[in-house]
C-alpha positions as CSV (number, residue, x, y, z in Angstrom):
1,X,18.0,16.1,-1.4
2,X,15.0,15.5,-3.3
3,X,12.0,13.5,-3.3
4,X,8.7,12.8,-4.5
5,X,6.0,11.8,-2.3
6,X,2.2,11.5,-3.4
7,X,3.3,13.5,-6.3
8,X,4.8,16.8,-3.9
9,X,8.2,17.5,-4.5
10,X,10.3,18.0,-1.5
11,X,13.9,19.7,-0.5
12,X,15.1,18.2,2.7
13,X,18.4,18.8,4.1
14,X,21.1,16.4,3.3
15,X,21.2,15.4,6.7
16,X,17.8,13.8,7.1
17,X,19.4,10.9,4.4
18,X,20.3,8.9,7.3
19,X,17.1,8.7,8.7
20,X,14.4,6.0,8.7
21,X,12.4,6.4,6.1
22,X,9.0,5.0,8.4
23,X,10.2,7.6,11.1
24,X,10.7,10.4,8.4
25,X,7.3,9.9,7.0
26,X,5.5,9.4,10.2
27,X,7.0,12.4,12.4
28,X,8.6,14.5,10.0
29,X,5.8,14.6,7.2
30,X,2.3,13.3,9.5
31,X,1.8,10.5,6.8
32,X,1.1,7.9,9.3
33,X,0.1,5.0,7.5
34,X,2.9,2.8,7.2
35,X,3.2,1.3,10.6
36,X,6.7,0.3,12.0
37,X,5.7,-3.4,13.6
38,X,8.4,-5.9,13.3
39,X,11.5,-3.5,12.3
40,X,13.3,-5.9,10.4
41,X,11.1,-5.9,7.3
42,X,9.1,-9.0,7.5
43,X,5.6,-8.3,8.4
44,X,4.8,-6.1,5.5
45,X,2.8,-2.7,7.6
46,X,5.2,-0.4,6.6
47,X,5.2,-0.9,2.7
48,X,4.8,1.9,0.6
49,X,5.4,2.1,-3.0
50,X,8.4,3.7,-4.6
51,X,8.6,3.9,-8.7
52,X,5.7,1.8,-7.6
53,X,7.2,-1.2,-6.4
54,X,6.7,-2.8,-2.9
55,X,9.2,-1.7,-0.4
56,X,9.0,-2.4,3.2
57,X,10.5,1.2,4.6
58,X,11.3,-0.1,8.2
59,X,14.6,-1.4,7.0
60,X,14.9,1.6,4.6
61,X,16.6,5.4,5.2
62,X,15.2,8.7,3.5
63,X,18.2,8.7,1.1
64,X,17.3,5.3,-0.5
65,X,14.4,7.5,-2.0
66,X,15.7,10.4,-3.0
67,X,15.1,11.3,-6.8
68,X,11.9,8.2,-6.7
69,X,8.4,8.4,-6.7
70,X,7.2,7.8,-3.3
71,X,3.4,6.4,-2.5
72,X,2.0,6.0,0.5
73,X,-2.0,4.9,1.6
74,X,-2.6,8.6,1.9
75,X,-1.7,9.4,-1.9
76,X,-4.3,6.9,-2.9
77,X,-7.4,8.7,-2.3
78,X,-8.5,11.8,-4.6
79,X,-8.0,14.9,-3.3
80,X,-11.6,15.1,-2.6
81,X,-11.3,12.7,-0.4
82,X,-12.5,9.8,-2.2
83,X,-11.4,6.6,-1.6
84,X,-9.4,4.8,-4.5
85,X,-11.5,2.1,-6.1
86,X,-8.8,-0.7,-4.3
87,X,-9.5,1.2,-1.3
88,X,-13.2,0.9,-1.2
89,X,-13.0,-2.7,-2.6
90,X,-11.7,-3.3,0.7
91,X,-13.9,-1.5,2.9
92,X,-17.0,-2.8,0.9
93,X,-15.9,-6.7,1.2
94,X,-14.7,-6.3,4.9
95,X,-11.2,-6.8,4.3
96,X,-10.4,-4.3,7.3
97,X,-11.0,-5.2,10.9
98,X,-8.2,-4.0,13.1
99,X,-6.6,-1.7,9.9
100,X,-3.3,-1.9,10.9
101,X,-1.9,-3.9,8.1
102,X,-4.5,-2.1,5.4
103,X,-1.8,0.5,4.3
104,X,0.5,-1.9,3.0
105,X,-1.5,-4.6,1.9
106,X,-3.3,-2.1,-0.4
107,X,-0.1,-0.7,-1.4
108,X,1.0,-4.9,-2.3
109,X,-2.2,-4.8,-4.5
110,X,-2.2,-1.7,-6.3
111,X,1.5,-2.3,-7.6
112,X,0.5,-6.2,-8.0
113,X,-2.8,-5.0,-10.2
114,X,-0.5,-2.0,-12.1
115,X,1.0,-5.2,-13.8
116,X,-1.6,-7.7,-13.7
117,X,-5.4,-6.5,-14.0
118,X,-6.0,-10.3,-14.7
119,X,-5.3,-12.0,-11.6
120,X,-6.2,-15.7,-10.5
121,X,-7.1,-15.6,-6.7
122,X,-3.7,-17.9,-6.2
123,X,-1.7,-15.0,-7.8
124,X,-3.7,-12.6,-5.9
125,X,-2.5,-15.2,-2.3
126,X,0.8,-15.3,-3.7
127,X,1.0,-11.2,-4.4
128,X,0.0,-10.4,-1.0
129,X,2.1,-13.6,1.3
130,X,5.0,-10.9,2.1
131,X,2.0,-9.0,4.3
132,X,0.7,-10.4,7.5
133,X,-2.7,-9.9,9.0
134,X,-4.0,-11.2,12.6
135,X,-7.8,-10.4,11.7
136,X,-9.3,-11.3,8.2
137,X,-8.1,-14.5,7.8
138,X,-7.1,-13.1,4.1
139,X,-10.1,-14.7,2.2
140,X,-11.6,-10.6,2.4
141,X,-8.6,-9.3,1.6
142,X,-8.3,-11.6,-1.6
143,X,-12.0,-10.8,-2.9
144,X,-11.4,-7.0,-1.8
145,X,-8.6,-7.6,-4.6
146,X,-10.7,-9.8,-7.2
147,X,-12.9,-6.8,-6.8
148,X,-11.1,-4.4,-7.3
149,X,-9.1,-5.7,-10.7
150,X,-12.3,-4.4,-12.6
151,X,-11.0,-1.1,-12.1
152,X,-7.3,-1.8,-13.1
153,X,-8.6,-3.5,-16.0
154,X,-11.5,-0.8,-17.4
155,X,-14.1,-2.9,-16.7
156,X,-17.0,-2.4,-14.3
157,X,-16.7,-4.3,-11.0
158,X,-18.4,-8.0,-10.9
159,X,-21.5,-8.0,-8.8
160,X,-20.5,-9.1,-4.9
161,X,-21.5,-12.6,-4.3
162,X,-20.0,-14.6,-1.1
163,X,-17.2,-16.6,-1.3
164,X,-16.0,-19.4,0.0
């Protein structure tokens, strides 16, 4: 079987299909990022992109992604180690406290500002409702996103000013 994960192509054994995705990536592979929380797909930490579109991965087996391209948090950074633009949006506003939902809510926005560099901060609420977070309180998390839309869009990033 093949796949496609931060732009590596992979043979894997017909066998590993059945597995779950989240435990193939995390055990299997060392890409930790997407967290297994709630195991029903609900909470949003194991999300990932594939043909980059949202897909929560607990629910998910290593066969629904063969011939796709996978994403996960760790693809996003340059192979320098540089932090994607998204992802330092949300380290500069303080959009991570505990990190344990970061992966996937970064993943949400990077597919949600793929399609729309133009975002209101209601369609930036309503992009990200399928991901949970006990810590933020969201407000971070939405003008990590507001930020970070420069980027998508070309354009440099607006100055930081508080917002309430």
């Amino acid at each position: 079987m093949r796949l496609n994960i931060n732009g590596r192509d992979l043979e894997v054994s017909d066998s590993v299909g059945e597995k779950k995705l989240i435990t193939f990536l995390r055990e299997d592979l060392d890409l930790t990022g997407a967290k297994n929380a709630c195991d029903i797909g609900a909470c949003g930490a194991c999300t990932i992109l594939v043909d980059d579109e949202p897909v929560k991965i607990c629910i998910k087996r290593v066969k629904d992604v063969a011939g796709h391209r996978v994403l996960t948090i760790e693809g996003m950074a340059a192979p320098d180690g540089t932090l994607h633009p998204l992802q330092q949006a949300f380290v500069d506003r303080g959009a991570i406290q505990c990190g344990f939902c970061t992966p996937g809510m970064v993943l949400v926005a990077h597919a949600f500002l793929l399609k729309q560099p133009h975002p209101t901060r209601d369609e930036i609420r309503k992009a990200i409702h399928g991901n949970l977070c006990r810590c933020t309180g969201y407000q971070q998390i939405i003008d990590a996103i507001e930020e970070a839309a420069a980027h998508y869009r070309g354009a440099p990033a607006p100055a930081q000013e508080a917002r309430l």
